[in-house]
C-alpha positions as CSV (number, residue, x, y, z in Angstrom):
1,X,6.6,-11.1,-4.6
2,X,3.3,-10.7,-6.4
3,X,3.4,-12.3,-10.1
4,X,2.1,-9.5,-11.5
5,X,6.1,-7.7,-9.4
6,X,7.8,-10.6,-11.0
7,X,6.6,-10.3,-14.5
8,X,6.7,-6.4,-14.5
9,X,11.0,-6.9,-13.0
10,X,11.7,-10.0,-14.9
11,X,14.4,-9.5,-17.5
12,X,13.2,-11.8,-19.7
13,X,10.0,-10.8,-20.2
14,X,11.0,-7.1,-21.0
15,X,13.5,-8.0,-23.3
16,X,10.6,-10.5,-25.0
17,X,8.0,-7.2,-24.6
18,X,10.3,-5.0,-25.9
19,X,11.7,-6.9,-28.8
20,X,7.6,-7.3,-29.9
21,X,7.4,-4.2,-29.7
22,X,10.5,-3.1,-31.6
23,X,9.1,-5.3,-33.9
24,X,6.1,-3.7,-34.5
25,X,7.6,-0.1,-34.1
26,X,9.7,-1.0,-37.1
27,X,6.9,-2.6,-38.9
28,X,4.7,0.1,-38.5
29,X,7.1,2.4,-39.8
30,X,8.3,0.3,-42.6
31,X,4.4,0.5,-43.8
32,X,4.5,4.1,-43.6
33,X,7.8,4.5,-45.3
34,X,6.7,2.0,-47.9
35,X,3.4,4.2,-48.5
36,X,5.5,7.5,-48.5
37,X,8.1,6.2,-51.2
38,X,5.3,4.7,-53.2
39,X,3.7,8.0,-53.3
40,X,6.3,9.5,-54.6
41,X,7.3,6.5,-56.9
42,X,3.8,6.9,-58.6
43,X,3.9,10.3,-58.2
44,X,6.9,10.6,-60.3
45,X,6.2,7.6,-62.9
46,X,2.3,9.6,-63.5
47,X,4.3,12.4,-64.5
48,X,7.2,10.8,-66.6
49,X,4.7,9.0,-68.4
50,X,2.6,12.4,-69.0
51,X,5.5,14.2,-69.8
52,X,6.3,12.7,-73.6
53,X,2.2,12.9,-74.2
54,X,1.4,16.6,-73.3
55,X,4.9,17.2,-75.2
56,X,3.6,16.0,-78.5
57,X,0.5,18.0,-78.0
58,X,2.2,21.3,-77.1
59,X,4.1,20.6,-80.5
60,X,1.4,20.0,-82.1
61,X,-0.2,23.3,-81.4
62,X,2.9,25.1,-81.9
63,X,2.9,23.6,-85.6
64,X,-0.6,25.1,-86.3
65,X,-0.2,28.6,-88.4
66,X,-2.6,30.9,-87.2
67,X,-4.6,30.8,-83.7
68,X,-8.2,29.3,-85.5
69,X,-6.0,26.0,-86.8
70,X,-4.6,26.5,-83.2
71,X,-8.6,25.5,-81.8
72,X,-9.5,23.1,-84.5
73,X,-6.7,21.2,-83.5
74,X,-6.8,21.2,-79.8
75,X,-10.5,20.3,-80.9
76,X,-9.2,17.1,-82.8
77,X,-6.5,16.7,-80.6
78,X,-9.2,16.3,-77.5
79,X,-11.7,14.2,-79.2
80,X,-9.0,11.7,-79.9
81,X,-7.6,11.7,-76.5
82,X,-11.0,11.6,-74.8
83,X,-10.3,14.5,-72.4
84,X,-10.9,18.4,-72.7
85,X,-7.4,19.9,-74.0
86,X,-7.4,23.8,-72.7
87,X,-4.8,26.6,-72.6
88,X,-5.0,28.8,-69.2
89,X,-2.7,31.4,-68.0
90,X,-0.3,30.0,-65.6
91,X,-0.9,32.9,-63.2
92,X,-4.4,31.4,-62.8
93,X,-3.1,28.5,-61.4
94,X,-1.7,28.2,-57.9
95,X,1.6,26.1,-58.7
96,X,3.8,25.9,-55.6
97,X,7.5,26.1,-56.2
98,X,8.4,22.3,-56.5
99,X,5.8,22.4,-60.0
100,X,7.2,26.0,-61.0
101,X,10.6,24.2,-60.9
102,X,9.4,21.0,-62.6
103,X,8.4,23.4,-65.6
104,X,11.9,24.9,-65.5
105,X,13.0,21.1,-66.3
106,X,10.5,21.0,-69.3
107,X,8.7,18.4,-67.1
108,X,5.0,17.9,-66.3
109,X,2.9,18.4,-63.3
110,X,-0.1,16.3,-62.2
111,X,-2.2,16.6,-59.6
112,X,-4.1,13.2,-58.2
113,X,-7.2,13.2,-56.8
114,X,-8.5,10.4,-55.1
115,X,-12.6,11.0,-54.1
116,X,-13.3,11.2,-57.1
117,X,-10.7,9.9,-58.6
118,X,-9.1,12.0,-61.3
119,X,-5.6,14.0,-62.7
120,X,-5.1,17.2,-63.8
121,X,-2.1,17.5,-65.8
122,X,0.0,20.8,-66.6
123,X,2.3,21.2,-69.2
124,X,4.1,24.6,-70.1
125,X,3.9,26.0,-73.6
126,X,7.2,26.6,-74.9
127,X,7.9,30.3,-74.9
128,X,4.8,31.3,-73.4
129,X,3.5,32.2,-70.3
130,X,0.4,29.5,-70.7
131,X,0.2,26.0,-69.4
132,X,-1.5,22.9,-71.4
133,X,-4.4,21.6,-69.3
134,X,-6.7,18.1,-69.6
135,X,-8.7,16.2,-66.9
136,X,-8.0,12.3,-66.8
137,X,-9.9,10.1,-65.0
138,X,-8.6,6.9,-66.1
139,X,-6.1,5.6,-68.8
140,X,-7.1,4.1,-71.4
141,X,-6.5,2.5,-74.4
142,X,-7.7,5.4,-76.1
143,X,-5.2,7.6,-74.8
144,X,-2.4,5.1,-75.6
145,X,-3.7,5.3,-79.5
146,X,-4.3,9.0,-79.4
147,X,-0.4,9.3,-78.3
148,X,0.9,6.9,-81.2
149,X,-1.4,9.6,-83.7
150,X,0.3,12.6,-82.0
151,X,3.7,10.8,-82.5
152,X,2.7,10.5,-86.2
153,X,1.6,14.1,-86.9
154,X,4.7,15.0,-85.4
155,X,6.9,13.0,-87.8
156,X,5.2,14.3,-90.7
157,X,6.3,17.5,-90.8
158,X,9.5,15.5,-91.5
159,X,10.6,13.6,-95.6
160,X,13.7,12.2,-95.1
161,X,14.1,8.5,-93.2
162,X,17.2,10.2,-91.5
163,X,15.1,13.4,-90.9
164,X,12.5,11.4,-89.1
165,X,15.4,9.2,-86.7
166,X,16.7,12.2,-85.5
167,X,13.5,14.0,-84.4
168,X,12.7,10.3,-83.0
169,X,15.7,10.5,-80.8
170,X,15.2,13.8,-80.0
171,X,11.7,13.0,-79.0
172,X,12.7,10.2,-76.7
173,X,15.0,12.4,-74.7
174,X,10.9,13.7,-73.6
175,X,9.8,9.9,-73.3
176,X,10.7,7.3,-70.0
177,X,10.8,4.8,-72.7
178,X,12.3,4.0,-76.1
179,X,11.4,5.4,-79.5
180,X,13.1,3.5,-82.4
181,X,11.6,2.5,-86.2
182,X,11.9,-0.8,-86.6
183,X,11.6,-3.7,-89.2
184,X,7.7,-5.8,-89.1
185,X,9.6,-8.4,-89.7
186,X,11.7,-8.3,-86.7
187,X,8.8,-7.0,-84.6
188,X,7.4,-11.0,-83.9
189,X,3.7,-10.2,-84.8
190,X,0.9,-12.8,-85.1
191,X,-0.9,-13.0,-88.7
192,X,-4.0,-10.6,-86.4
193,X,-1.7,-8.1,-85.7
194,X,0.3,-7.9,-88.8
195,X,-3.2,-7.4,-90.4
196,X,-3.9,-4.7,-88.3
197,X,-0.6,-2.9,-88.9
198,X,-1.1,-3.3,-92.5
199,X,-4.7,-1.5,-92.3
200,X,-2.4,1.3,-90.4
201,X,-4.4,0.1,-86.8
202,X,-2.0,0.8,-83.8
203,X,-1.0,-2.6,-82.0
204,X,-0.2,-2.9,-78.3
205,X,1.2,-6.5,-77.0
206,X,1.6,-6.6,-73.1
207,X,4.6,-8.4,-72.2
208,X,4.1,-9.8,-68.5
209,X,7.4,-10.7,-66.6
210,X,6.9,-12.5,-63.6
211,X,10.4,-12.5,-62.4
212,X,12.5,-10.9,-60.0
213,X,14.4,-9.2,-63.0
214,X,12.0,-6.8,-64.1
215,X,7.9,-6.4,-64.0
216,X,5.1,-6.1,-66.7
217,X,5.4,-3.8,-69.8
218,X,3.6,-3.0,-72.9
219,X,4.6,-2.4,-76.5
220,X,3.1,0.1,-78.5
221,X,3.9,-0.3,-82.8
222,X,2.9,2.3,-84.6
223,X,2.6,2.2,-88.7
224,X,4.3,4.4,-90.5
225,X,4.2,5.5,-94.1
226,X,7.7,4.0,-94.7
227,X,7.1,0.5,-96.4
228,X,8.1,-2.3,-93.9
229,X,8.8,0.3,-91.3
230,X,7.1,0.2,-87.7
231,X,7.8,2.7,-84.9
232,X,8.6,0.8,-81.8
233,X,7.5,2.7,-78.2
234,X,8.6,1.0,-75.8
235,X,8.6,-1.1,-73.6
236,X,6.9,0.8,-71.4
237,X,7.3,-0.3,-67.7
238,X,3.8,-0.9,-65.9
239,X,4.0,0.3,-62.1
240,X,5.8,-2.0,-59.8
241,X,4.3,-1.0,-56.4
242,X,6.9,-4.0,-54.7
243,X,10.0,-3.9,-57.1
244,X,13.0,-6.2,-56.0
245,X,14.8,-3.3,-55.3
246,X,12.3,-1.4,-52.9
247,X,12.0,-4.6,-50.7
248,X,15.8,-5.1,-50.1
249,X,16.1,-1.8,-49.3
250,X,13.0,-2.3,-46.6
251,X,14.1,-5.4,-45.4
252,X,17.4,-4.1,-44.6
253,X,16.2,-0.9,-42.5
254,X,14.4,-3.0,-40.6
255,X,16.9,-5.2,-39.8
256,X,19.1,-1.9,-39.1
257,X,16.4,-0.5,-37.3
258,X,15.4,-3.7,-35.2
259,X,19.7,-4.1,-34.2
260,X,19.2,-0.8,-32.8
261,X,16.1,-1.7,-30.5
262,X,17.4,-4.8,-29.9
263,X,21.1,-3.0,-29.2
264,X,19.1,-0.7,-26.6
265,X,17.6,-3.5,-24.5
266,X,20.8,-5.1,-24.1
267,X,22.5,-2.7,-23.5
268,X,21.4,-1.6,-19.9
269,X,21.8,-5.8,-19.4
270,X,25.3,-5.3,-20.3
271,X,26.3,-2.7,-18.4
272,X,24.8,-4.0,-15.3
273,X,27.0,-6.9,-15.5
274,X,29.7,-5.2,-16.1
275,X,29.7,-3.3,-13.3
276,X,28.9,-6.6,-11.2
277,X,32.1,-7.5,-13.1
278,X,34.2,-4.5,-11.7
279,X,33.2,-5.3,-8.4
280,X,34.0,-9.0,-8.5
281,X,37.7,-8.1,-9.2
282,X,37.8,-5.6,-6.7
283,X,36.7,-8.0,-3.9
284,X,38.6,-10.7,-5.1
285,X,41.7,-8.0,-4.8
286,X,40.4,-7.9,-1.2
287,X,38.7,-4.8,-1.5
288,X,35.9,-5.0,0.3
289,X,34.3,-1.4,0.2
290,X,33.5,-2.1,-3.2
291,X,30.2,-1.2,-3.7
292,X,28.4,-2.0,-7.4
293,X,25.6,0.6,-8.0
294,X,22.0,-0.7,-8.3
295,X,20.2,0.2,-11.4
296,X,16.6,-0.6,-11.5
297,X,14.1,-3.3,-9.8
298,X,15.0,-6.5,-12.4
299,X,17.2,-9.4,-11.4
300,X,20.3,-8.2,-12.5
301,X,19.9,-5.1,-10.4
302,X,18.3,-7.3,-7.6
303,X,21.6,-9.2,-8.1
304,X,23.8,-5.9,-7.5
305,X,22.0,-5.2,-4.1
306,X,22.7,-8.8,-2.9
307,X,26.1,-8.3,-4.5
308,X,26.6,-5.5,-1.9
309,X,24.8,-7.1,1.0
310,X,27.3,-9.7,0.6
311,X,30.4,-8.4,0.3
312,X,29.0,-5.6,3.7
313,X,28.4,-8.7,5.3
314,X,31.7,-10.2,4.8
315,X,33.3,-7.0,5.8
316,X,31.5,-7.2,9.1
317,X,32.0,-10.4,9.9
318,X,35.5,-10.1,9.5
319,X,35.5,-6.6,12.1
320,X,33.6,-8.9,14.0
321,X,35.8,-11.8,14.5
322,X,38.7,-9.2,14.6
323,X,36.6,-7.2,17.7
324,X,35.6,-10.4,18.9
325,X,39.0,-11.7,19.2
326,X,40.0,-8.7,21.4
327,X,37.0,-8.3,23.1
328,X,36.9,-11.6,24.5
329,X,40.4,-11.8,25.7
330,X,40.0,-8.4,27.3
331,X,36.7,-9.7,28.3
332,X,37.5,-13.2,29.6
333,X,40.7,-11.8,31.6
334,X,39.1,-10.3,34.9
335,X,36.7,-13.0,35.7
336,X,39.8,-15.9,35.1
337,X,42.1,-13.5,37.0
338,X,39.5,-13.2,39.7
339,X,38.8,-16.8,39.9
340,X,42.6,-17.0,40.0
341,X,42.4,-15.3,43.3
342,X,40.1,-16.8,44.6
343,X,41.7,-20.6,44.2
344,X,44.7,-19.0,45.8
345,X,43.1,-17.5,49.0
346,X,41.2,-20.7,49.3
347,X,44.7,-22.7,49.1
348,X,46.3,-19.7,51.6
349,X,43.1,-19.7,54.6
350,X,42.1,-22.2,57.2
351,X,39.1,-20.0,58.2
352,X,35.8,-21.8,56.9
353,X,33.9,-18.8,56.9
354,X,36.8,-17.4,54.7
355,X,36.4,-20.6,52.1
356,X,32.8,-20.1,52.0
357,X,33.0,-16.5,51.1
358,X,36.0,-17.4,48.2
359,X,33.4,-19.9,47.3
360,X,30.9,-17.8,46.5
361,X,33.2,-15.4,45.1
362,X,34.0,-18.2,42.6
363,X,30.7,-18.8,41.7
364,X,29.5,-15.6,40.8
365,X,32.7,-15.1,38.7
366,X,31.4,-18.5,36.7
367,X,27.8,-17.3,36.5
368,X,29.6,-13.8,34.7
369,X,31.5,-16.0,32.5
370,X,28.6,-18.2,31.7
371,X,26.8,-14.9,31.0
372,X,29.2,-13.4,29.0
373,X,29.2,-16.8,26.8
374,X,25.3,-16.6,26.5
375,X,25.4,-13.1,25.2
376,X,28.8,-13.8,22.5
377,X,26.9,-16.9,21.1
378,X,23.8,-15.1,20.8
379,X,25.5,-12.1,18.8
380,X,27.7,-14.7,16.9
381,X,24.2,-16.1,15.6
382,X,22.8,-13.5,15.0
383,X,26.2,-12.3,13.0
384,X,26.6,-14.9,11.4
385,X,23.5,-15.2,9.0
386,X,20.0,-14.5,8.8
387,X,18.2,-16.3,12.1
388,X,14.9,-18.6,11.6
389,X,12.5,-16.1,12.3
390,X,8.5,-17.4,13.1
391,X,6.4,-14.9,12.2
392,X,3.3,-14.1,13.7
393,X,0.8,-11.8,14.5
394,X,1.9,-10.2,18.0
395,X,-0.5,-8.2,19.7
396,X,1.6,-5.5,21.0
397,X,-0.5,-4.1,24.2
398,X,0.1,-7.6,25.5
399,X,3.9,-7.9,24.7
400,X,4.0,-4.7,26.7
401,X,2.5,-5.2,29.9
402,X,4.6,-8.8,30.1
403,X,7.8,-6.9,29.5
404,X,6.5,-4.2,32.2
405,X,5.8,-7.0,34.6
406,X,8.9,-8.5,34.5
407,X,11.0,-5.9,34.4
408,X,8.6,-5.0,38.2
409,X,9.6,-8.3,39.3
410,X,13.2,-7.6,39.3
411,X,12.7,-5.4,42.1
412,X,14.2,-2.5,41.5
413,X,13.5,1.2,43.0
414,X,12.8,2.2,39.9
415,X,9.0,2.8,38.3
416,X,8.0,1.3,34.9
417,X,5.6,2.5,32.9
418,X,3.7,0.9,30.3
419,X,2.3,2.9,27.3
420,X,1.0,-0.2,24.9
421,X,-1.3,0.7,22.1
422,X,-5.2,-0.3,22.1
423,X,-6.0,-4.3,22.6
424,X,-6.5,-4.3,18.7
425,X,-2.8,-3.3,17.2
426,X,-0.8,-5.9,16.4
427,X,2.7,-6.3,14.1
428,X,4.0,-9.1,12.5
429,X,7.4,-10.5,13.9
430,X,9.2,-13.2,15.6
431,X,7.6,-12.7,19.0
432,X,10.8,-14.7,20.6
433,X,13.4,-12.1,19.1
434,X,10.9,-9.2,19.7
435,X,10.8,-9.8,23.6
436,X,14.6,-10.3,23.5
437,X,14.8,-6.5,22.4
438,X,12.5,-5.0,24.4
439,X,13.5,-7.2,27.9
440,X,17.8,-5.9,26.7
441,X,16.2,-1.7,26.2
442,X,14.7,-2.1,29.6
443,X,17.6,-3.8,31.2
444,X,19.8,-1.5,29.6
445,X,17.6,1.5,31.0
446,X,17.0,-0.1,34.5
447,X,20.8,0.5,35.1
448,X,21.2,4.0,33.9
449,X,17.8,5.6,34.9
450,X,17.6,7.3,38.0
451,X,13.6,7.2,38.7
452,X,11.2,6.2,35.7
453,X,11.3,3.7,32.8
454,X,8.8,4.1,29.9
455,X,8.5,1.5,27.7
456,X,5.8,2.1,24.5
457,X,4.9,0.3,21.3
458,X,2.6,1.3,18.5
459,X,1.9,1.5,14.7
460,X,2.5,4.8,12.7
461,X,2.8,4.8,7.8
462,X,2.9,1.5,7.9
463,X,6.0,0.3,10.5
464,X,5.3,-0.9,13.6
465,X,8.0,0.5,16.9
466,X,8.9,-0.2,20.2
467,X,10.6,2.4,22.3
468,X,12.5,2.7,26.1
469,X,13.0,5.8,27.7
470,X,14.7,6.4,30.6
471,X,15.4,9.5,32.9
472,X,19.2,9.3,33.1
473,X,22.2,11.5,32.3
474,X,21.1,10.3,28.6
475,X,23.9,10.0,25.8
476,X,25.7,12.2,23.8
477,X,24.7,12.4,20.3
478,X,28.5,12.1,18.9
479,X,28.1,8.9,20.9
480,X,25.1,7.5,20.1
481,X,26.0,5.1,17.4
482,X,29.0,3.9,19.3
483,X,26.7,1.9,21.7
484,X,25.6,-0.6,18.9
485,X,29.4,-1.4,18.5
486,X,30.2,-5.1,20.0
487,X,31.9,-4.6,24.0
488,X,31.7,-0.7,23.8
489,X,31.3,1.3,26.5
490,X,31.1,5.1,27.0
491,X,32.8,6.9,29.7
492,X,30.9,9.3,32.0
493,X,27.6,7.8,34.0
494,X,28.1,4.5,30.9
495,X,30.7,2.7,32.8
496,X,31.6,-0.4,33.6
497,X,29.9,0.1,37.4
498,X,26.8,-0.6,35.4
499,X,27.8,-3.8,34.3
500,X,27.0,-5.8,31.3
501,X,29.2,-6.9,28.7
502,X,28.2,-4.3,26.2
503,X,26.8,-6.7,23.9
504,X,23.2,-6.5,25.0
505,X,22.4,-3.3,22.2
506,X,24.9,-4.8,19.5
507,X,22.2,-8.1,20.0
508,X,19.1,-5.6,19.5
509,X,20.8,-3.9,16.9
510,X,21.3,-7.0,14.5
511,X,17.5,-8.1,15.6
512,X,16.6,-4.8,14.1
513,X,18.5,-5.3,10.9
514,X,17.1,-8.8,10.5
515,X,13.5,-7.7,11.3
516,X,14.3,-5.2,7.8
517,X,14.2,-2.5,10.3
518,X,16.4,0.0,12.3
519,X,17.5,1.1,15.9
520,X,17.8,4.3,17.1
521,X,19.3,6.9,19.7
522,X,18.0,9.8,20.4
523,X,17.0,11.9,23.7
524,X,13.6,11.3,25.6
525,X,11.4,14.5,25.0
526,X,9.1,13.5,28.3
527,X,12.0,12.0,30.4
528,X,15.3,13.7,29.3
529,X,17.4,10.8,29.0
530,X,18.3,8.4,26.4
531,X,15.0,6.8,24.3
532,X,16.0,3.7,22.1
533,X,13.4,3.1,19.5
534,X,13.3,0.0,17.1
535,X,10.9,0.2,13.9
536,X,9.9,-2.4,11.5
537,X,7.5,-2.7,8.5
538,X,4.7,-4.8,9.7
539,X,4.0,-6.6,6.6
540,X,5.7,-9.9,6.5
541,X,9.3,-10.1,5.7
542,X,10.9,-11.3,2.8
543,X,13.9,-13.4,2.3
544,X,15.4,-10.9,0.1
545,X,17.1,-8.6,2.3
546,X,19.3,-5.3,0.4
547,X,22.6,-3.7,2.0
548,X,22.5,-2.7,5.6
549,X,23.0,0.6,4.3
550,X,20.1,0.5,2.1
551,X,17.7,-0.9,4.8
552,X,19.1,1.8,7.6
553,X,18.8,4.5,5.8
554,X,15.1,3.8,4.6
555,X,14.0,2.6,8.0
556,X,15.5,6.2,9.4
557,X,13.6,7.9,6.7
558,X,10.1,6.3,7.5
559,X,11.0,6.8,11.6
560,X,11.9,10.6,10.8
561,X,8.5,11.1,9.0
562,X,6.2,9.7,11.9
C-alpha cells in the first residue's frame, strides 16, 4: 500500500486532520460571531449614548416660544456641538421598520458610515411628525461640553433644588449613565480642576480600569448655579470591544462547538468497534455466521473484513475436517478392502501366474492410496492457511504450450489445442501453483471429453485468466458449484468410472482464492461442454486478503464484464 493509501485510510491522521480542521471551522466562526455581536454591541452603545444628547436638544427646541427662537437656537445649539442641527420630515427619510420601531421606544437611530467615516443620527420630535438630524464625524470633546450646556439649559427652566432632582432623574431614565448633583467636596478634584469648576469650565476626568471587573470610563462635572453643587454624569462606560463577559461566552461555544466535531469523528470509530464487539460475542457463542459489516477503507474497517475472513475461514476449516473425516474413511475403504482381497487370494492360490497378477493388483491399489494421500495433503495445505506464493512474471504463451505438450504426452485419443496469447503477455503469479491448475483443468477434461481439449490464457480490464474447455456431456448449471466441494462427484457421465478422488478442482479452487481470484463453471460456447475458467488481477498480490465472499463475488464481477 502506497503512503500516500496509508495516510489517506489511517485513522489517526483523519482524526488529527479533522480535529485541525474543527479547530479552525470553529475559529473562523468564532471570528465572525465575535465581529457580528460587536457590530451590534457598538451599534447599540452609538445609539444609547446618542439617545440622552439629541433628547436634550429636542427639549431644547421644544422650550423655544415661537418658530424664529426655534432657528436661533438650533443655530446656537449647532455651533456649540460642532455639527449642523436640522429638522426634516420623517417621510423623507427611508427608515426601515427596526428604526420606525426604535422611535416608538423614544430611542435614537444612527447610521455608521465607514468610507468616509461618519454618523447620521435621527431623533424623533415629540409630537411631531419630524425627526432631529446632525452629521458626526468624530466625537469630540466638544460634543461632550456642548451636552453638559444642553443639560444646563434644561435645568434652568427649573428654581427649586428639589425641582431640579427630579427633572435630573427623569432625565437619566433618557441617559445609559447616571445623573446626580453632587457635593465639590466629595467629587476628589485637584486644585486645576476645582479652579476650573469655580470659573463654571466643564471638567472631564477619565478613570481607566484595567481589570477584569469593569473597563475605562469618564466623568463629566458640570457647574451649576447652586453654591457647592456639581452635577455628576457619569461614569460613562468607554467601549469594551473584548469584555470579560463576551470572551467566556466565546470560549465556551467553542468548546461546545469543538465537542461536537470532535463527538462526530469518534463517533464512526466507536461504532465500528462496537459492531467488531457484537461479533466477537457471537463467535465466541459459537456462531460462526456472524458477519461484522465493513464500513469504510481505514483500519478499523480493514479490521472488520479480516474479522470476517477469519471467522469464514474457521468455519471452513471446520466443514473441512468434518468432510474430511468422512471423506477419507469412505475414501480409504475400497483400496484397503481391495488390498484385503488381494492378500487373501494370494494366501488361497498356488498358481504363480495367479500371485503375480494379485501382486500387481496390490500395487496399483498402493499407488491409489499414495495418490489419494498426495492430493488430501495438498488441499489440507492449501486449507489450512495462505501458501508461500513466489511471484513472478509468467509469460503465459509459454505456460500454455508446456501444459499442451504434456497433456500430448499422455497419450490419449484425444486432441489438445493450445490458444496462448502473443509471446509478449505475461501475469504475475506463482508459476508452480499456476501449472498445478491448469495440468488438474486438463486432466479433469481429458477424462470427460469425448474429442477436443482447448486450453487458452490471456489478459482482459486488468486480470489475467486461464480457461479449459472440453467437448463433453458438460455440467449442469444447478451443479456447477458442487464440483469445487472436497470428494464430490456428480452422477450421470461425472462418475466414479472416471476416476479421481474429487479433490483435483476443490485444489484449483483454493489456488484461485489464494491467487485473490476466482473459478468458474460455465458451458463452452465453441465446444459445448464444460469450460473452467480461473481469473486473477495481475498486479502483485498483497498479504491482505478480505472474506472469500468479498473476493468471489468481485472476481465474478470483473470476469462477467470481459
Amino acid at each position: 500500500m502506497s503512503l500516500v493509501s496509508s495516510l489517506k485510510h489511517s485513522i489517526f491522521v483523519r482524526i488529527y486532520a479533522g480535529l485541525l480542521i474543527v479547530c479552525l471551522c470553529v475559529a473562523l466562526f468564532a471570528q465572525l460571531l465575535m465581529d457580528t455581536i460587536n457590530k451590534e454591541r457598538v451599534q447599540s452603545y452609538r445609539e444609547n449614548m446618542a439617545t440622552g444628547a439629541f433628547y436634550l436638544v429636542s427639549e431644547g427646541i421644544s422650550n423655544q416660544d415661537d418658530e424664529t427662537q426655534r432657528e436661533y437656537w438650533l443655530s446656537d445649539a449647532s455651533s456649540l456641538f460642532g455639527s449642523n442641527f436640522r429638522i426634516v420630515p420623517i417621510n423623507e427619510v427611508d427608515f426601515n421598520a427596526s428604526e420606525l420601531r426604535r422611535f416608538d421606544n423614544d430611542g435614537t437611530v444612527v447610521r455608521y458610515f465607514t468610507q468616509p467615516t461618519y454618523a447620521d443620527v435621527y431623533h424623533r420630535l415629540p409630537d411631531s411628525n419630524n425627526v432631529l438630524t446632525a452629521r458626526i464625524s468624530q466625537v469630540s470633546e466638544q460634543q461632550v461640553r456642548a451636552m453638559a450646556v444642553f443639560l444646563l439649559d434644561d435645568l434652568s427652566y427649573y428654581t427649586t433644588l428639589s425641582a431640579k432632582r427630579d427633572r435630573l432623574a427623569e432625565l437619566e431614565k433618557r441617559f445609559s449613565f447616571p445623573l446626580s448633583f453632587k457635593g465639590v467636596n466629595t467629587l476628589d478634584l485637584d486644585n486645576d480642576q476645582m479652579a476650573r469648576l469655580r470659573r463654571d469650565e466643564v471638567v472631564i476626568l477619565l478613570e481607566d480600569t484595567n481589570t477584569s471587573q469593569g473597563s475605562s470610563s469618564i466623568k463629566i462635572i458640570v457647574p451649576s448655579e447652586i453654591n457647592d453643587m456639581a452635577i455628576l454624569m457619569g461614569p460613562v462606560p468607554l467601549f469594551n470591544w473584548f469584555p470579560l463577559n463576551l470572551i467566556i461566552s466565546m470560549v465556551l461555544i467553542s468548546m461546545f462547538l469543538i465537542s461536537l466535531g470532535v463527538y462526530a469523528l469518534i463517533f464512526p470509530l466507536e461504532r465500528k468497534l462496537q459492531l467488531i464487539q457484537v461479533g466477537v460475542d457471537e463467535v465466541s457463542k459459537g456462531n460462526l455466521d456472524s458477519q461484522v459489516q465493513v464500513l469504510g477503507q481505514d483500519e478499523i474497517s480493514r479490521l472488520s473484513a479480516t474479522f470476517n475472513a477469519m471467522t469464514a475461514h474457521i468455519k471452513r476449516l471446520i466443514e473441512s475436517q468434518r468432510e474430511l473425516t468422512r471423506a477419507v474413511s469412505h475414501e480409504l475403504r475400497t483400496p484397503v478392502a481391495r488390498i484385503r482381497f488381494a492378500v487373501d487370494m494370494l494366501a488361497d492360490t498356488d498358481d504363480e501366474d495367479s500371485r503375480f497378477t494379485q501382486r500387481d493388483y496390490i500395487d496399483e491399489d498402493i499407488e491409489s492410496l499414495n495418490g489419494l494421500i498426495d492430493e488430501m495433503l495438498t488441499y489440507a495445505k492449501l486449507e489450512e492457511g495462505s501458501p508461500k506464493l513466489d511471484l513472478e512474471s509468467v509469460n503465459l504463451k509459454e505456460l500454455v504450450e508446456q501444459i499442451e505438450r504434456e497433456t500430448n504426452a499422455l497419450g490419449k485419443p484425444i486432441q489438445i489445442v493450445g490458444n496462448p496469447p502473443n509471446a509478449k503477455v505475461t501475469a504475475v503469479a506463482d508459476r508452480r501453483y499456476l501449472h498445478r491448475v491448469i495440468q488438474n483443468l486438463a486432466g479433469n477434461a481429458l477424462r470427460y471429453a469425448e474429442t477436443t481439449i482447448i486450453i487458452s490464457a490471456g489478459v482482459k480490464k486488468g486480470n489475467a485468466f486461464v480457461s479449459v474447455e472440453d467437448d463433453g456431456q458438460g455440467i449442469a448449471e444447478a451443479d456447477r458449484e458442487k464440483v469445487f466441494i472436497p470428494f464430490s462427484r456428480l452422477d450421470d457421465s461425472r462418475t466414479r468410472a472416471s476416476g479421481g478422488y474429487g479433490l483435483g478442482l476443490s485444489i484449483v479452487s483454493r489456488i484461485a482464492f489464494w491467487f485473490n481470484g476466482s473459478m468458474k463453471v460455465d458451458e463452452s460456447q465453441e465446444l459445448g461442454g464444460a469450460r473452467f475458467v480461473m481469473t486473477w488481477p495481475i498486479k502483485p498480490l498483497t498479504q491482505t486478503i478480505v472474506a472469500d465472499e468479498l473476493t468471489q463475488e468481485k472476481s465474478d464481477r470483473d470476469f462477467d464484464a470481459q
